[in-house]
NUPA-141908 format. One record per atom (N, C-alpha, C): z, x, y. Coordinates in steps of 0.02 Angstrom, whole numbers, padded with zeros to 5 digits, always signed. Layout:
ZXY
...
This chain:
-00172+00917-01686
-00222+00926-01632
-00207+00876-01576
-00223+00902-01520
-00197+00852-01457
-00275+00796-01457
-00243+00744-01429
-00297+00704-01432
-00334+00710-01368
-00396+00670-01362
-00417+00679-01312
-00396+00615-01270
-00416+00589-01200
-00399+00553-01173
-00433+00501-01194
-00512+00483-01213
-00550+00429-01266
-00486+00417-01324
-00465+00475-01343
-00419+00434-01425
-00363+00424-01432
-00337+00417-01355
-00266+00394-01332
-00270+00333-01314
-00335+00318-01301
-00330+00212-01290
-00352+00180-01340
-00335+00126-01352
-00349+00075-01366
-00427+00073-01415
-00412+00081-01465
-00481+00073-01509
-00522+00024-01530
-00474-00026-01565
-00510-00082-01575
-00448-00134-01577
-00502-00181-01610
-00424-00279-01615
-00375-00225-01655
-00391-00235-01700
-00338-00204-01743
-00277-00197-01727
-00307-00135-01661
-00246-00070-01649
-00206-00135-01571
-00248-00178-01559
-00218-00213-01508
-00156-00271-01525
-00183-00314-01599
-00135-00352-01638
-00087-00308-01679
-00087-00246-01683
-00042-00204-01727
+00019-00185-01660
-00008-00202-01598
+00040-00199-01545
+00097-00228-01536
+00168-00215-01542
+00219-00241-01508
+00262-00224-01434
+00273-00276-01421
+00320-00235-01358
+00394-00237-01374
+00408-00154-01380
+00467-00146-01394
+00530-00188-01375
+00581-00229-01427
+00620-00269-01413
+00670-00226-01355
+00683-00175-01334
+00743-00123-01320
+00712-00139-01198
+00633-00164-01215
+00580-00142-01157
+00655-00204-01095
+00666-00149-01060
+00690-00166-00981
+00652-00207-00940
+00600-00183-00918
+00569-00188-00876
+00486-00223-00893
+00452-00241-00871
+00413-00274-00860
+00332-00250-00841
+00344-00209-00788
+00290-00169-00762
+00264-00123-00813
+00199-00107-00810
+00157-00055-00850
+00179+00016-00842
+00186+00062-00867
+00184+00111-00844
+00139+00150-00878
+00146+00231-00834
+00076+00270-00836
+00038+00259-00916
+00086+00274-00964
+00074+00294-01014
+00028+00226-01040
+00069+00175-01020
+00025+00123-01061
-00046+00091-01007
-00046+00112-00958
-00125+00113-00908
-00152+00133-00928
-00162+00206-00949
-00221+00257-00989
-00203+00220-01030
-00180+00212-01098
-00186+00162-01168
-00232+00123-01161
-00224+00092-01110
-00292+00037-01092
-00238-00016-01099
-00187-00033-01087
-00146-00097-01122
-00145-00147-01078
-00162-00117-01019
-00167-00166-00942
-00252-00197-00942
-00285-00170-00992
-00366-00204-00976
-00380-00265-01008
-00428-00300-00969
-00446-00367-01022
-00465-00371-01090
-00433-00399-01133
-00436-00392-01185
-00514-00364-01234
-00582-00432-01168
-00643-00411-01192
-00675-00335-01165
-00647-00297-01145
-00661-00219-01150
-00652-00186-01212
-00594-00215-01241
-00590-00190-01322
-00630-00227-01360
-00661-00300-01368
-00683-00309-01382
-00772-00283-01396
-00765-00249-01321
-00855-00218-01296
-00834-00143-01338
-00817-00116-01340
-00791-00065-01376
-00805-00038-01454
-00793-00117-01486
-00791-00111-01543
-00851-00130-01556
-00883-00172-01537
-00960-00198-01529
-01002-00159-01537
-01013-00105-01475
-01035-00060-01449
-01045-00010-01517
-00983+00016-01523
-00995+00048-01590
-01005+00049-01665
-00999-00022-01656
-01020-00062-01734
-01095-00061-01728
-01116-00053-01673
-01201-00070-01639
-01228+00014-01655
-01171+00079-01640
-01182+00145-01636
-01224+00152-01586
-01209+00108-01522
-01233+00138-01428
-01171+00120-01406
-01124+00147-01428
-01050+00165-01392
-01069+00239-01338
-01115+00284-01372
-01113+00339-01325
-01162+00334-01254
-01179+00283-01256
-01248+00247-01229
-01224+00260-01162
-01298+00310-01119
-01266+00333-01064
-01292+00279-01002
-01246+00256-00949
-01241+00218-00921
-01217+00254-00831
-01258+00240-00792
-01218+00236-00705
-01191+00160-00706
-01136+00160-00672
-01103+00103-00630
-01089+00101-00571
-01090+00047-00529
-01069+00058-00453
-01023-00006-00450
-00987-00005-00403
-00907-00031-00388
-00960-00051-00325
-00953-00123-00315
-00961-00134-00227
-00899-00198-00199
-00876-00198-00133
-00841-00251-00122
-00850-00304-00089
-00784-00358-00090
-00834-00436-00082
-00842-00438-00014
-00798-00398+00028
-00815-00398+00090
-00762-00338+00132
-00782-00342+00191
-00781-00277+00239
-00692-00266+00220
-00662-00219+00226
-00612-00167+00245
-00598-00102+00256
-00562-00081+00238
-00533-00015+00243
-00527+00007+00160
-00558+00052+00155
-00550+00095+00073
-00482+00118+00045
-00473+00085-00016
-00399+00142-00006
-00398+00127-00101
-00362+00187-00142
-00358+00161-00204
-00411+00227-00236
-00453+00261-00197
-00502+00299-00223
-00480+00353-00270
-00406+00393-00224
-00388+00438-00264
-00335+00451-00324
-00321+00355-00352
-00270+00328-00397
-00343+00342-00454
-00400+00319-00439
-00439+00299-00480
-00441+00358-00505
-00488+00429-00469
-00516+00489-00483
-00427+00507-00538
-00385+00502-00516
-00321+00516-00557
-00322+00483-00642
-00332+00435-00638
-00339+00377-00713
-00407+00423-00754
-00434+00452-00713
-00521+00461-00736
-00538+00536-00762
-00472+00558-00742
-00464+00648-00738
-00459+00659-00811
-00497+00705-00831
-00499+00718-00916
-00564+00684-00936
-00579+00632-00904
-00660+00608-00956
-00715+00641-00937
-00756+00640-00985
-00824+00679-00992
-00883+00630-00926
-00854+00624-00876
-00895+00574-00819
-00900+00594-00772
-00933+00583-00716
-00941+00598-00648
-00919+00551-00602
-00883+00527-00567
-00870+00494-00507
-00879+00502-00417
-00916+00461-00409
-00942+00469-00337
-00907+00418-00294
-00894+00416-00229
-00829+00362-00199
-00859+00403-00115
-00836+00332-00073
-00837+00327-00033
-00779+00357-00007
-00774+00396+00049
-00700+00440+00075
-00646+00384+00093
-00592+00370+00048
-00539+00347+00096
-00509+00354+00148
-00492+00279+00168
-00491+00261+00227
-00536+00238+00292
-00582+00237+00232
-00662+00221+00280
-00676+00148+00294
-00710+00127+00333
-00722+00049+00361
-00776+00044+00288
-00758-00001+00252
-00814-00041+00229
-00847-00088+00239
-00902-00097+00223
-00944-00186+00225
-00954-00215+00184
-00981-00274+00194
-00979-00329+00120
-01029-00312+00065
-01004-00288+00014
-01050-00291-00045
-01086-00203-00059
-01032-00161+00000
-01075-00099+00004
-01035-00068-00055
-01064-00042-00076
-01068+00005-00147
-01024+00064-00130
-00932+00057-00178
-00893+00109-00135
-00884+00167-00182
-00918+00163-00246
-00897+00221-00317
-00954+00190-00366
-00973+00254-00387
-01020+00251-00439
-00970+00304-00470
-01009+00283-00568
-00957+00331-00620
-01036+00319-00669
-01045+00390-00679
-01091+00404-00742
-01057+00446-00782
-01077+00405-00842
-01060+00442-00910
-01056+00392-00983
-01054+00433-01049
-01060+00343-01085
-00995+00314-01057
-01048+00250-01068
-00983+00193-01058
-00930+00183-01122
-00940+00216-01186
-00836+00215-01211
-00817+00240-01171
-00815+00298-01152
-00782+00349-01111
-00735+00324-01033
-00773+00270-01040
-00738+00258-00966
-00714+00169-00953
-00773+00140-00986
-00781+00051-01002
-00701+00023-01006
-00654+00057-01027
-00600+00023-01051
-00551+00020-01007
-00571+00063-00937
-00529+00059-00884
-00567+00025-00814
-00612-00022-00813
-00638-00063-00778
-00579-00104-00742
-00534-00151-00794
-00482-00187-00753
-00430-00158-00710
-00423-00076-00736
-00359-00066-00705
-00408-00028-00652
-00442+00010-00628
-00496+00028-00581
-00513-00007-00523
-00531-00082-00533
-00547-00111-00484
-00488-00152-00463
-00416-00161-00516
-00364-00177-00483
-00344-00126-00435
-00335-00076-00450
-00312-00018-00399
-00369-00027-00336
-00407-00022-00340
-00476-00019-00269
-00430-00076-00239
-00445-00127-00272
-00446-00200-00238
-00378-00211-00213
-00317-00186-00244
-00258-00210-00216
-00247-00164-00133
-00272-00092-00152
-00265-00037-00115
-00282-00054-00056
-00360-00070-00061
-00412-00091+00006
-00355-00162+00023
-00356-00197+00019
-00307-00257+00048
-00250-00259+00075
-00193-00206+00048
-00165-00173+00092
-00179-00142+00171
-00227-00064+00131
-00249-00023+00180
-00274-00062+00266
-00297-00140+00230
-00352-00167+00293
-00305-00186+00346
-00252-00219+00301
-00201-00286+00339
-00158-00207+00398
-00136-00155+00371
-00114-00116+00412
-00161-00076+00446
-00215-00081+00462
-00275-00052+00488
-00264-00111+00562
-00255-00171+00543
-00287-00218+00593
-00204-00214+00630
-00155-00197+00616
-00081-00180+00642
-00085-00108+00683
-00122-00076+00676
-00131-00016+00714
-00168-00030+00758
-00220-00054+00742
-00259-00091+00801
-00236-00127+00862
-00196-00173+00839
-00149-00223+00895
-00085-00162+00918
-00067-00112+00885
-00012-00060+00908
-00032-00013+00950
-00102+00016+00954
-00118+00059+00978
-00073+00143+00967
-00075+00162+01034
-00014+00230+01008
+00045+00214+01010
+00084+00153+00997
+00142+00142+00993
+00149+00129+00919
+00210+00177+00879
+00221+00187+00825
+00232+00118+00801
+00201+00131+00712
+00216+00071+00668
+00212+00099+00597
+00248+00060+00583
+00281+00106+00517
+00277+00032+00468
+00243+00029+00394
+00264+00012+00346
+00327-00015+00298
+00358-00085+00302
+00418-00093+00294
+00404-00152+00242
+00349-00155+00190
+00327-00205+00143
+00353-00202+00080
+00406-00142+00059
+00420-00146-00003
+00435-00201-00038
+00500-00225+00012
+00536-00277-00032
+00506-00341-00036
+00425-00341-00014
+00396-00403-00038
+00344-00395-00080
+00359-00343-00129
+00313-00333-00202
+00342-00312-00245
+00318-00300-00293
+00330-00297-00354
+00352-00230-00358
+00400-00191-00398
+00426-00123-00356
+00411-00079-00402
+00351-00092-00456
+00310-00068-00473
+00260-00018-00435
+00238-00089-00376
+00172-00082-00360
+00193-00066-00276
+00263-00061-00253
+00283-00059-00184
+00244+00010-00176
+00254+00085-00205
+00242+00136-00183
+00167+00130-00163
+00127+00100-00206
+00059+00112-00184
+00040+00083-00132
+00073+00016-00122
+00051-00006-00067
+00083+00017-00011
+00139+00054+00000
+00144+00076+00046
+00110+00148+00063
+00095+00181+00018
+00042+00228+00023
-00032+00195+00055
-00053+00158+00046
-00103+00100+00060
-00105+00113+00133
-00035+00080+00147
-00027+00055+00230
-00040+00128+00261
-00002+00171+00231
-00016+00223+00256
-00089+00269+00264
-00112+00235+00230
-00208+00262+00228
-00219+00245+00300
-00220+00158+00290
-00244+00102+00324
-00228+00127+00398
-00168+00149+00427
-00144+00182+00500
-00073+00172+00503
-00030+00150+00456
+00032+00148+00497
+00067+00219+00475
+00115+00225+00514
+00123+00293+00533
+00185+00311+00496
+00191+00287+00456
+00251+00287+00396
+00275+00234+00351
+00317+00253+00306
+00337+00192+00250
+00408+00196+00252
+00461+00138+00231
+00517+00157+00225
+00540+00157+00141
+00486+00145+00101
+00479+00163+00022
+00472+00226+00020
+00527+00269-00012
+00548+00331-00024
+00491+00352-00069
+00456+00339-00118
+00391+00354-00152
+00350+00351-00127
+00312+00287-00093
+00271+00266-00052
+00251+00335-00022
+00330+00336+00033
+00302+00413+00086
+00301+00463+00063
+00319+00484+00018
+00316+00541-00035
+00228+00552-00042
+00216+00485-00101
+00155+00504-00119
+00098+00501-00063
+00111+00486+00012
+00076+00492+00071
+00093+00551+00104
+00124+00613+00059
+00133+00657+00094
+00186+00673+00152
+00243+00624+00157
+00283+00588+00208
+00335+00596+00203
+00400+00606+00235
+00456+00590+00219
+00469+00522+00219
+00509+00465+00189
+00532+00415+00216
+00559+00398+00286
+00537+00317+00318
+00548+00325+00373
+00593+00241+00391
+00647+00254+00415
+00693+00182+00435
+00749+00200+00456
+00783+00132+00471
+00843+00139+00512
+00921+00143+00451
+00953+00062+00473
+01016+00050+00428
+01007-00024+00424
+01022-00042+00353
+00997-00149+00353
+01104-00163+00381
+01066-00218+00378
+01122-00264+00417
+01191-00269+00365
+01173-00254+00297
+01219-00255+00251
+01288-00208+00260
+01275-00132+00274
+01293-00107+00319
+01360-00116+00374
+01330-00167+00405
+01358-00194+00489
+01409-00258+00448
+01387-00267+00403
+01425-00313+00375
+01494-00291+00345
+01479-00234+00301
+01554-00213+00278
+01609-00179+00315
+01552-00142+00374
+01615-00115+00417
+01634-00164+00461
+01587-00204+00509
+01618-00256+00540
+01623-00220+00599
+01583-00182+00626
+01576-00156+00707
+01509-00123+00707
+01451-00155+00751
+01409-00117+00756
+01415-00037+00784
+01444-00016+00842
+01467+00030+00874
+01493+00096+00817
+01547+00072+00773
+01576+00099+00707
+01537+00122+00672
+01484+00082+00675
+01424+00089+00611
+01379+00172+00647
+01372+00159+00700
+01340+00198+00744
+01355+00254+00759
+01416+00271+00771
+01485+00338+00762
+01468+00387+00710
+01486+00313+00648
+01479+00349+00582
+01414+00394+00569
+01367+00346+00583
+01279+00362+00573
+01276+00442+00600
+01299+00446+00673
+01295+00503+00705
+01324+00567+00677
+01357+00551+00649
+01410+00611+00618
+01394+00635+00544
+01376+00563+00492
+01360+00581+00448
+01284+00591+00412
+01249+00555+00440
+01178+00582+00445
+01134+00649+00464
+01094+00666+00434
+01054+00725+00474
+01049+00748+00530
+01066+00785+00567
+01063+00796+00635
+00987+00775+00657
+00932+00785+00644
+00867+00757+00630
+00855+00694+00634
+00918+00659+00619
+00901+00585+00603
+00894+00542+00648
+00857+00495+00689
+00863+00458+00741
+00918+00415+00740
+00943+00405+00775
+00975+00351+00796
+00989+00271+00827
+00954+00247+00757
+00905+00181+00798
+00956+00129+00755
+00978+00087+00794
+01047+00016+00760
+01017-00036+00777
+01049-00064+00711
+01032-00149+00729
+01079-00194+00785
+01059-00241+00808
+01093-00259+00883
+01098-00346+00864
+01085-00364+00802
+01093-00448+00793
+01129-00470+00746
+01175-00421+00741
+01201-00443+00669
+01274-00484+00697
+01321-00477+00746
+01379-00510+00755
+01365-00541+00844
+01333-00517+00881
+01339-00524+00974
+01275-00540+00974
+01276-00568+01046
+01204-00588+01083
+01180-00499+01087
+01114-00487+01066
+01074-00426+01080
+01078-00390+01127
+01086-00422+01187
+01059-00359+01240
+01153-00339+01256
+01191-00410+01241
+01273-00367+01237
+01289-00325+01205
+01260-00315+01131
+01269-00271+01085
+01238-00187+01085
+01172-00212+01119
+01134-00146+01156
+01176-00119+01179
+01197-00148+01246
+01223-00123+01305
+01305-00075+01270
+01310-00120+01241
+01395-00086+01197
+01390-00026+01165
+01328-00023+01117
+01309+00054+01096
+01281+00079+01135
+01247+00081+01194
+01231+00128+01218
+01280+00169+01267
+01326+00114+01296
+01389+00153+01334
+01438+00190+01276
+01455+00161+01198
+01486+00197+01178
+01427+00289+01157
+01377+00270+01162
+01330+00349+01115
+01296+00394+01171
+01278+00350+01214
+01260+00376+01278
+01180+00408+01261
+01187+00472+01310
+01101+00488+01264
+01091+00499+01193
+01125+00497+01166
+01137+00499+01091
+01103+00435+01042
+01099+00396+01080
+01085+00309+01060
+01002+00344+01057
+00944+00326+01017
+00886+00337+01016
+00842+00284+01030
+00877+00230+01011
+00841+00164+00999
+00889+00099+00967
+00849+00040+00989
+00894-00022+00955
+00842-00051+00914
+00856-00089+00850
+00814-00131+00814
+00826-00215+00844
+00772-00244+00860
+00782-00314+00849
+00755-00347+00792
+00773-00374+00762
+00771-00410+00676
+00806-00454+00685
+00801-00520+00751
+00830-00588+00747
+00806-00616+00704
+00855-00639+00654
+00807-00703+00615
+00757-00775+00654
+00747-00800+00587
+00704-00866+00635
+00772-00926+00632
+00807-00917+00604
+00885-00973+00610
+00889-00990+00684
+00873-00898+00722
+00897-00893+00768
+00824-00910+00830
+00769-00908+00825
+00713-00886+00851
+00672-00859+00838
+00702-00780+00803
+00648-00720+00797
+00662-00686+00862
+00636-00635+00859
+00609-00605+00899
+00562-00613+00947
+00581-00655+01009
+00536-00667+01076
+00522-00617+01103
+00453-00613+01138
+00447-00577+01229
+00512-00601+01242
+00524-00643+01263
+00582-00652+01319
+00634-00609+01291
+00665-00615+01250
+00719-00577+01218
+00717-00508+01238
+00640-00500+01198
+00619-00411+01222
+00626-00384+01267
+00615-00431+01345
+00620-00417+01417
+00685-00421+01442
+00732-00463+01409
+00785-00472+01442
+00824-00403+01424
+00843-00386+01349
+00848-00322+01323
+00846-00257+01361
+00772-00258+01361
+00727-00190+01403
+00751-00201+01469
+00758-00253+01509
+00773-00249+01581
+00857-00240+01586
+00906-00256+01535
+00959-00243+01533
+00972-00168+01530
+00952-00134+01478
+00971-00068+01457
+00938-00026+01533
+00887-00061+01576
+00855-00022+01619
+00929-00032+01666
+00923-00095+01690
+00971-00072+01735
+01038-00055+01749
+01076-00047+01660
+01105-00010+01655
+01125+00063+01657
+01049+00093+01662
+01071+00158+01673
+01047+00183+01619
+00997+00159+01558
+00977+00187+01479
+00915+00153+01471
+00865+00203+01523
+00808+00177+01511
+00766+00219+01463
+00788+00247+01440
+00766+00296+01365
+00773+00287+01311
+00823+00211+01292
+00826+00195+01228
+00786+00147+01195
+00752+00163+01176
+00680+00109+01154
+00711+00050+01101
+00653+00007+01099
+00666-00064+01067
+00613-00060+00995
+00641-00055+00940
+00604-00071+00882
+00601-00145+00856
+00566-00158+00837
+00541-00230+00839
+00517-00229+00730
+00557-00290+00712
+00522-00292+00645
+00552-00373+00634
+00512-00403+00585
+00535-00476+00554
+00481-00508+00561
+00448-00525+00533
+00375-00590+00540
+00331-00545+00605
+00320-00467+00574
+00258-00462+00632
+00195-00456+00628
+00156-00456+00657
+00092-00487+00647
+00049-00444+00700
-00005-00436+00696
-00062-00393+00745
-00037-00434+00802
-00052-00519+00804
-00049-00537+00868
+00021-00549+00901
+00069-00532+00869
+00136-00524+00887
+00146-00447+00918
+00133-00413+00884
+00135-00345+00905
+00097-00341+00976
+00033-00362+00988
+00004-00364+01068
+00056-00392+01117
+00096-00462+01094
+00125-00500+01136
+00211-00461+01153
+00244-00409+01096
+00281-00390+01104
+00297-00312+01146
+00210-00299+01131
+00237-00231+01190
+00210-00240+01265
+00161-00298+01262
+00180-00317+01340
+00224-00334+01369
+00291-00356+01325
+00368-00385+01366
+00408-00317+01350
+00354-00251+01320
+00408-00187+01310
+00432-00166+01270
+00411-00190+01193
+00452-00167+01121
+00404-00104+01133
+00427-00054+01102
+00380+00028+01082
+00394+00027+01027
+00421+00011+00981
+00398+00029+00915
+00406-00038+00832
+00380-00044+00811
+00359-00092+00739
+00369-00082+00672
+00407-00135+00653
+00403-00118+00579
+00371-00177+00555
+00357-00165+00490
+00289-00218+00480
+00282-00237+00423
+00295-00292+00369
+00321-00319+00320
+00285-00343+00292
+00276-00409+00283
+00238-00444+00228
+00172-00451+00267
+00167-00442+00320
+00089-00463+00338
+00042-00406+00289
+00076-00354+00293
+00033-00294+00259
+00042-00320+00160
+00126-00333+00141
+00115-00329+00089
+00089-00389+00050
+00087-00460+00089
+00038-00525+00074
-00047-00517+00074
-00064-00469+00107
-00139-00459+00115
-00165-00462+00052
-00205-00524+00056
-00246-00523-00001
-00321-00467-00023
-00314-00450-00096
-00352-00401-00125
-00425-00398-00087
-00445-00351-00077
-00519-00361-00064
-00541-00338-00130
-00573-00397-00171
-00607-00401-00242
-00675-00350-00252
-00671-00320-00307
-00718-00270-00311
-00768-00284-00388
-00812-00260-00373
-00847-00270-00436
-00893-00223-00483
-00885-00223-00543
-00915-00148-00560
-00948-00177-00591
-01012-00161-00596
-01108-00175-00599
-01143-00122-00642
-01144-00105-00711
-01190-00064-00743
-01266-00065-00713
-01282-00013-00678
-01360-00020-00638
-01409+00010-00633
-01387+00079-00722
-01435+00115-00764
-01408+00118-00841
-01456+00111-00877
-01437+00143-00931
-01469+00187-00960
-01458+00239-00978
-01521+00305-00992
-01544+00335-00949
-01534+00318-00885
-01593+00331-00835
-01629+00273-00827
-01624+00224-00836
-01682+00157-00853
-01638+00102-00799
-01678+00080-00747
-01628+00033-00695
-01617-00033-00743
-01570-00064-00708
-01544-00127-00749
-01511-00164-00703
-01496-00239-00708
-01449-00261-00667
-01458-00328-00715
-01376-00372-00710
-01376-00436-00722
-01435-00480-00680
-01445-00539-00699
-01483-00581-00642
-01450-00594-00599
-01488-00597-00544
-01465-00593-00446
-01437-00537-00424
-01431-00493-00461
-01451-00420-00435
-01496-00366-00442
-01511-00332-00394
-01591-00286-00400
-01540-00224-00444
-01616-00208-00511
-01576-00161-00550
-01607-00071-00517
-01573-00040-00546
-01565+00002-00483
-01493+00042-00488
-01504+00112-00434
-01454+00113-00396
-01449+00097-00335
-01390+00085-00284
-01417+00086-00233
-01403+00141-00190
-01451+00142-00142
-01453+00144-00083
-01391+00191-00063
-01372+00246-00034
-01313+00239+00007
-01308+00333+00022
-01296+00349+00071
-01288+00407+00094
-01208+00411+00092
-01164+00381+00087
-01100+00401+00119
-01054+00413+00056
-01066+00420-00011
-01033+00433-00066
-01023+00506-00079
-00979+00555-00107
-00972+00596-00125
-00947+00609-00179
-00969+00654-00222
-00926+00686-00287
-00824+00691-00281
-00810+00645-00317
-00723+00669-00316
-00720+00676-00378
-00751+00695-00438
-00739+00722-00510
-00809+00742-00551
């Protein structure tokens, strides 16, 4: 008989000390199989578990509400309703991608608490990592306005957890990911240029650029890096006389060895390619950017952003899940009113 999704996790100590992790295990990260298990939850959920039903009010019917510690952008809602799919519960959630406020109540889940109790940690990890993402690239769209910005945080997480957060960013407003999953599971194709590694083995930017044209998608933009061997706006200027309208765009990605990426740079660049005769080839801008970098860089003329650790450093917006009926009967820990609350803006997603 197939089990149900209750008798695929985690039962009691027992079944948790009878646990090994396979000597053969690669990798590190959780995967699906062992999330539903419950193997990612705090240990005292199995503990409440076994309690619960040694007590026989394991079936003990319970509402909960999720609220957060303070204002962002929602994101993580529809990882959760996914983990939750198969239990005998109801889930109510605030629409992703929505502005939140501090402490406002973003998901309620009725049903008994076995049924659901054992996925509390991995639940409000997903909300909480999601929303923290979603916000940090919310406030990058903001400073971008309609000038494109795209998601480029993989390689500063865990590559576990890169896809979601770049799905995240992508809630949050940026307008693509260059994590091949990420944009996938955002509905997206992947979106980027060529890294410098690249420019390194052939040893000609121009070469690199030829090649790109010929062997890439006809579809594919044509956007090169310009800092990897020459001063920038020489290196511009060199691909764009060798590609002509063909050239789409240049990346600047100066390191900080070198500066970074200035206004000034940006202007000297942009005013070069202008009065050369290639005022159509735009300037992409990525390396340490930041909302208030992004304002300061398209006033000297960058049009487009890639956007890195500011999005994938954003710390979690912490969430908290609050039992606040049981039976029908209000309840709350002390210093909170027991109850549900309050809230018009939730909807059924299971």
């Amino acid at each position: 008989m197939t089990k149900t999704m209750n008798e695929r996790t985690l039962q009691n100590m027992d079944e948790v000390a009878a646990y090994k992790v396979p000597p053969a295990r690669r990798l590190f990260s959780a995967n699906h199989d062992e999330i539903i298990r419950g193997l990612t939850t705090d240990i005292y959920f199995i503990r409440t578990r076994q309690l619960l039903r040694h007590l026989g009010l394991d079936r003990t019917m319970v509402t909960a509400e999720v609220f957060a510690s303070r204002p962002g952008i929602l994101a993580g809602v529809e990882e959760v309703k996914n983990l939750l799919t198969g239990l005998p519960v109801e889930v109510w959630a605030v629409p992703e991608g929505s502005d939140i406020k501090e402490k406002e109540v973003v998901m309620r889940i009725v049903g008994a608490y076995d049924d659901f109790g054992i996925y509390e940690t991995a639940l409000l990890g997903m909300l909480a990592s999601s929303s923290g993402w979603a916000t940090a690239a919310r406030k990058c769209r903001e400073a971008a306005g309609d000038y494109p910005m795209i998601s480029f945080g993989a390689r500063h997480v865990h590559p576990a957890v890169a896809p979601v957060m770049e799905r995240a960013a992508i809630i949050g407003g940026a307008d693509g990911a260059s994590c091949i999953l990420g944009a996938k599971l955002a509905g997206q194709e992947p979106r980027g240029t060529v890294p410098h590694a690249v420019m390194l083995i052939v040893g000609d930017t121009v070469e690199v650029a030829r090649a790109y044209r010929e062997a890439m998608p006809p579809d594919a933009p044509v956007i090169m890096l310009v800092d990897t061997f020459k001063d920038e706006a020489e290196e511009a200027l060199r691909l764009a006389e060798a590609l002509g309208n063909d050239l789409q765009g240049i990346r600047l990605d100066t390191p900080s060895e070198r500066g970074g990426v200035t206004p000034a740079l940006v202007q000297e660049v942009k005013a070069r390619l202008r009065q050369a005769g290639y005022p159509q080839v735009k300037i992409f801008v990525s390396g340490g950017i930041t909302p208030e970098r992004i304002i300061q860089l398209i006033a000297a003329g960058a049009d487009s952003f890639g956007v890195g650790s500011y999005i994938s450093r954003a710390p979690a917006i912490d969430m908290t899940m609050d039992i606040k009926e049981i039976n029908g009967r209000p309840v709350a820990k002390r210093g909170r009113i027991p109850g549900l609350t309050g809230t018009t803006r939730m909807h059924r997603v299971l």
